[in-house]
C-alpha positions in Angstrom: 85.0 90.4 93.3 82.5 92.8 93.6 81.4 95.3 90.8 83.8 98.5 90.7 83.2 101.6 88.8 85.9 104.5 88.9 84.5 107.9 88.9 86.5 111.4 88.5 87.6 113.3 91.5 85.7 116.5 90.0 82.4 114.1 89.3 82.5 113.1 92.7 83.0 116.7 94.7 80.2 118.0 92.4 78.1 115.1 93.1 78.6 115.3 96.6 77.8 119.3 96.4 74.9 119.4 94.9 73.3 116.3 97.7 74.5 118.3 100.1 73.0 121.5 99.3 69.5 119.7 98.8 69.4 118.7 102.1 70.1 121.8 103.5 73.5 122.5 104.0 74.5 126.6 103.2 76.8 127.2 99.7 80.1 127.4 101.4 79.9 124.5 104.0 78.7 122.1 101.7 81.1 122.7 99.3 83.6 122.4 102.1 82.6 118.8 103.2 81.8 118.1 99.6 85.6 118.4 99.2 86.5 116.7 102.7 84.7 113.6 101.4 86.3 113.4 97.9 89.8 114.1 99.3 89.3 111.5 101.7 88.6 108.8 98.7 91.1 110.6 96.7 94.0 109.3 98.7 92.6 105.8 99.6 90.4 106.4 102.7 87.1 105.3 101.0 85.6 104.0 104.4 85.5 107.8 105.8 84.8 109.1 102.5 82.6 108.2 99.9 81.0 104.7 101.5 80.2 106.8 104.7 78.8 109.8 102.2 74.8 107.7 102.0 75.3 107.7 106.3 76.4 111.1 106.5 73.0 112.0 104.3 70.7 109.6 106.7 72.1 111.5 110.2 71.3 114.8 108.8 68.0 113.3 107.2 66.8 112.3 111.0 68.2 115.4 112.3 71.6 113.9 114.7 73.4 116.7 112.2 72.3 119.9 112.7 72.6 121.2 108.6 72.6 124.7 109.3 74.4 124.7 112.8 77.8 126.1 113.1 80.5 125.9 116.1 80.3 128.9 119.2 83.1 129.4 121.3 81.9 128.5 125.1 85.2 129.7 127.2 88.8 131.1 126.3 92.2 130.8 128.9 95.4 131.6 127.1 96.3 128.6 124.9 93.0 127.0 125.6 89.3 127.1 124.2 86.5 125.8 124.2 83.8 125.0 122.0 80.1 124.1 121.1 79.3 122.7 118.3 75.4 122.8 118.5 75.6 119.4 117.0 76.3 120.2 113.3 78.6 118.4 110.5 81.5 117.2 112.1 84.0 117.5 109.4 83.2 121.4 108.9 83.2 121.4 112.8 86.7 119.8 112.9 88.1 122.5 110.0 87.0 125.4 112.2 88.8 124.0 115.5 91.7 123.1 114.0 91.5 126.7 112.5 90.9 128.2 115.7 94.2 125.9 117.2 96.3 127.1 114.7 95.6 130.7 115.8 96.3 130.0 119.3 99.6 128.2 118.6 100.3 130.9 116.6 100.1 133.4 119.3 100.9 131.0 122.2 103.3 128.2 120.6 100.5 125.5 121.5 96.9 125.8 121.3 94.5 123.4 122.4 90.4 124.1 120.7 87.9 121.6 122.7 85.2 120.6 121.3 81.7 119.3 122.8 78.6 118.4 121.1 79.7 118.1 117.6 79.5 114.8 114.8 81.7 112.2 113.2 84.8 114.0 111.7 84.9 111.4 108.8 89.1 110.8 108.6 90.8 112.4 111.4 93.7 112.9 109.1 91.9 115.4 107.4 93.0 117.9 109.7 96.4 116.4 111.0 97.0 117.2 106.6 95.5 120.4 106.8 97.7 121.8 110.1 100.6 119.7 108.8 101.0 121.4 105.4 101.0 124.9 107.2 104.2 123.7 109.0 102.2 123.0 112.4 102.4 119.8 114.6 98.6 118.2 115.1 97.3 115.9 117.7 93.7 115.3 118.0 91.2 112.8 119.0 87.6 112.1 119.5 85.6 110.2 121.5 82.5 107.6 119.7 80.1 106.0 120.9 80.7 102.3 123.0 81.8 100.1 120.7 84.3 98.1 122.3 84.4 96.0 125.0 87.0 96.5 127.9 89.9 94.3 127.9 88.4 91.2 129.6 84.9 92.2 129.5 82.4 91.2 127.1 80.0 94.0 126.7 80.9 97.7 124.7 81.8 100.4 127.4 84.9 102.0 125.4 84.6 103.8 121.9 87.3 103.0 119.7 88.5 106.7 120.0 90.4 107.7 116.5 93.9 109.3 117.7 95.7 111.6 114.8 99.3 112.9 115.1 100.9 114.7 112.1 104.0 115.9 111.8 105.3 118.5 108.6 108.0 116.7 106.2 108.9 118.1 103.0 105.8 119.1 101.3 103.7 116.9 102.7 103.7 115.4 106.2 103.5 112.4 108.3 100.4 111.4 109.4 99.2 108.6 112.0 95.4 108.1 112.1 94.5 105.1 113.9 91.4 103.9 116.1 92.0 101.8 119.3 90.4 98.9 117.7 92.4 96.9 115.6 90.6 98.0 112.4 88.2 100.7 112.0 83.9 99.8 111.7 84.5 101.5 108.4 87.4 99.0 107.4 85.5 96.0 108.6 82.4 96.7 106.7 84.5 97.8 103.7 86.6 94.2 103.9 82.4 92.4 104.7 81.2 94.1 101.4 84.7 92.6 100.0 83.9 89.3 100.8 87.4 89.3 102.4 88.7 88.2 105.6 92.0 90.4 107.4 95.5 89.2 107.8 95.2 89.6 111.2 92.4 89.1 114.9 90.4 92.1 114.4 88.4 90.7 117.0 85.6 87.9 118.5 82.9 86.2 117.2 79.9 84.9 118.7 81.9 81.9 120.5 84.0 84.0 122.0 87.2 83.2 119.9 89.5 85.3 117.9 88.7 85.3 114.0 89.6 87.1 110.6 86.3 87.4 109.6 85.4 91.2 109.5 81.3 89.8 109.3 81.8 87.9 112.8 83.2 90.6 114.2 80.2 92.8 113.6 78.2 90.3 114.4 79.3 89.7 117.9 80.4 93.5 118.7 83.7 92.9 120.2 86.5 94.4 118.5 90.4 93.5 119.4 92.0 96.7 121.4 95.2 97.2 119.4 98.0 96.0 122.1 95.1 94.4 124.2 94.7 96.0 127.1 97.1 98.8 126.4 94.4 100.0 123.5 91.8 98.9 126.2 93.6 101.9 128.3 94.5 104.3 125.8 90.6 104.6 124.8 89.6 104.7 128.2 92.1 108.4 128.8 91.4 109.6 125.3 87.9 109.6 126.4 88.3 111.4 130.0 90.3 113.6 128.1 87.9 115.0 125.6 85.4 114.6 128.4 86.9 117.4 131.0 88.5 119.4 128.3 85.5 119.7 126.3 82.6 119.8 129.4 81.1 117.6 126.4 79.5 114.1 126.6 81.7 110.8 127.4 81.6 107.5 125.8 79.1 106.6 128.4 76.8 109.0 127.8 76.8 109.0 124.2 76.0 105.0 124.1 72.6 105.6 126.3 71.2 107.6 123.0 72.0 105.0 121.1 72.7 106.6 118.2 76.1 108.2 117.7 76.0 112.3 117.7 76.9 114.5 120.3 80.7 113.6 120.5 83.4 115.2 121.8 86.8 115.9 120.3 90.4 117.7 121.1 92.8 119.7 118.5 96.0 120.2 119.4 98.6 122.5 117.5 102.0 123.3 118.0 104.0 126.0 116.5 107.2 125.0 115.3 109.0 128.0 114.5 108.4 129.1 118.0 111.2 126.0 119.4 114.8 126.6 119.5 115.6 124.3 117.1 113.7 125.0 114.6 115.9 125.4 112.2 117.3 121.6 112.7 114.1 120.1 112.6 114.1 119.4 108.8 117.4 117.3 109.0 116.5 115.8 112.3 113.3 114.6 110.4 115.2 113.4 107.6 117.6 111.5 109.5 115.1 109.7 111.4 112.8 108.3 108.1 115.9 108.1 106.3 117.0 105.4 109.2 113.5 104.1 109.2 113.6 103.5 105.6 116.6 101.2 106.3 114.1 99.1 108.2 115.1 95.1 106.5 111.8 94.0 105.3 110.0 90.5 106.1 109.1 90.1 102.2 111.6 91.5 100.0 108.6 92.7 97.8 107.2 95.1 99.7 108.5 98.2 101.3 108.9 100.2 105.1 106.7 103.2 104.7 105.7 105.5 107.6 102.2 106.6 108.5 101.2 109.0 105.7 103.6 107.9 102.8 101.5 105.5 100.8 98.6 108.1 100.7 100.6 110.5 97.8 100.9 107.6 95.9 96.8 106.3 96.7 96.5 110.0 95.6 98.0 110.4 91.9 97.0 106.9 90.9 92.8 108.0 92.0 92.9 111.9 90.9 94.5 110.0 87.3 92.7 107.2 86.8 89.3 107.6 89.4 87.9 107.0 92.6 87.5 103.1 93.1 83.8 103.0 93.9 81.6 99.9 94.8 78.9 100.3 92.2 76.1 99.4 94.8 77.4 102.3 97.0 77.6 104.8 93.9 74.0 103.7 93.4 73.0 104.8 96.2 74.8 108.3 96.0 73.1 108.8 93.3 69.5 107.8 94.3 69.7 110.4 97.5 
């Protein structure tokens, strides 16, 4: 097992601030991502939070991340806008357009904020949370660079194109954050640091055959679509989506700089008090988890959760005892 150290939410954020303002990032906006990237370890996503904090660093280091760029609205019809964002941090990027969504939903019942040119957004979920718990609907998705090969094919023409949909429940919401690959870069370098393999294919290795080995499977560069070709084909549309919408880069051109910047991402918001049945909606809900919740489980041990409901209980258990932290990654946080 490798060394783990736990270190307070508040350490962390302040941590994370105070890198952030050293390399150039204004007062407010680095104490805004400063807080993305704790939260995100807070409840559980370490792989888009504080292991991907030393990366985040290095892109603004050799300039991919504009520090001091922020997002400019390029073109407005109705429910629709869309936006630049001059390349800077993608997770203060992503705030601002879901922001700018829930406005037009607001006014409209739906808005849709497109956004080209901007960076990684860290955990998609991030912003599915943050429309969710002002009683909004949220789907969004991004495109990445090509990182996954085409069902059939060997070589990487598809990104594995994170798609969020969040949904309000009682205080919280439910949240489904998934990539089209059937686990995440950040998972299978988290699960290769682990020295652990995955219940499941996540993909190829060098030979061509299906393994469980997360290290293979960065080795060879061919990660498994989730439902094959159906994943193969969602990624593909997600990425023509946030193409035209956006007038940003596609997979495609994003892979020929090699490095992973420029991307392109969609927010979309609903307004739920603006439907008919608005008032029903909170039993509807109910009734449906409730039902799910009835789901028999395989191993009597373990329980049916939907997307979303582990996290609150990731959540109490870090902000009480720590944040789980590979002590060669805290390291390294510190040395930057």
């Amino acid at each position: 097992m490798p060394d783990i150290v736990r270190i307070p939410a508040k350490e962390m954020k302040e941590m994370f601030h105070t890198i952030l303002l050293n390399h150039g990032l204004e007062q407010s906006r680095a104490l805004l991502c400063a807080e993305i990237f704790t939260n995100n370890s807070v409840d559980g996503v370490y792989t888009h939070g504080v292991n991907r904090f030393p990366r985040f660093i290095s892109n603004i280091d050799t300039g991919h991340v504009n520090a001091t760029a922020t997002p400019s609205l390029k073109y407005k019809f109705g429910a629709i806008e869309q936006w630049d964002g001059n390349l800077g941090p993608g997770p203060s990027n992503a705030v601002r357009a879901t922001e700018s969504a829930m406005q037009l939903s607001t006014e409209h019942g739906i808005g849709c904020v497109a956004l080209s040119r901007t960076n990684h957004w860290m955990r998609g979920g991030t912003y599915g949370w943050q429309a969710a718990k002002k009683g909004f609907v949220f789907i969004g998705w991004t495109n990445t660079i090509g990182n996954m090969p085409a069902w059939g094919a060997t070589d990487n023409r598809l990104g594995n194109n994170p798609l969020v949909i969040a949904i309000p429940f009682e205080d919280e919401a439910i949240v489904l954050d998934m990539a089209m690959s059937q686990y995440s870069f950040g998972a299978m370098e988290l699960a290769q640091m682990k020295n652990e393999n995955f219940p499941v294919y996540g993909g190829y290795d060098l030979k061509g055959e299906l393994t469980k080995d997360p290290a293979a499977i960065l080795e060879s560069r061919r990660p498994l679509p989730i439902g094959f070709w159906k994943g193969a084909g969602l990624s593909l549309l997600l990425d023509i989506l946030a193409t035209i919408l956006s007038g940003g880069w596609s997979t495609s051109e994003i892979t020929k700089r090699e490095v992973e910047y420029g991307l392109s991402q969609v927010f979309v918001v609903i307004d739920l008090s603006r439907l008919g049945n608005h008032s029903l909606i909170p039993t509807l809900l109910h009734q449906i988890i409730e039902d799910y919740h009835q789901s028999i489980p395989q191993d009597e041990k373990k329980n049916i959760s939907y997307p979303g409901e582990r996290v609150m209980k990731t959540r109490k258990q870090n902000l009480t005892d720590g944040i789980p932290v590979l002590k060669k990654i805290w390291e390294k946080i510190e040395q930057l």
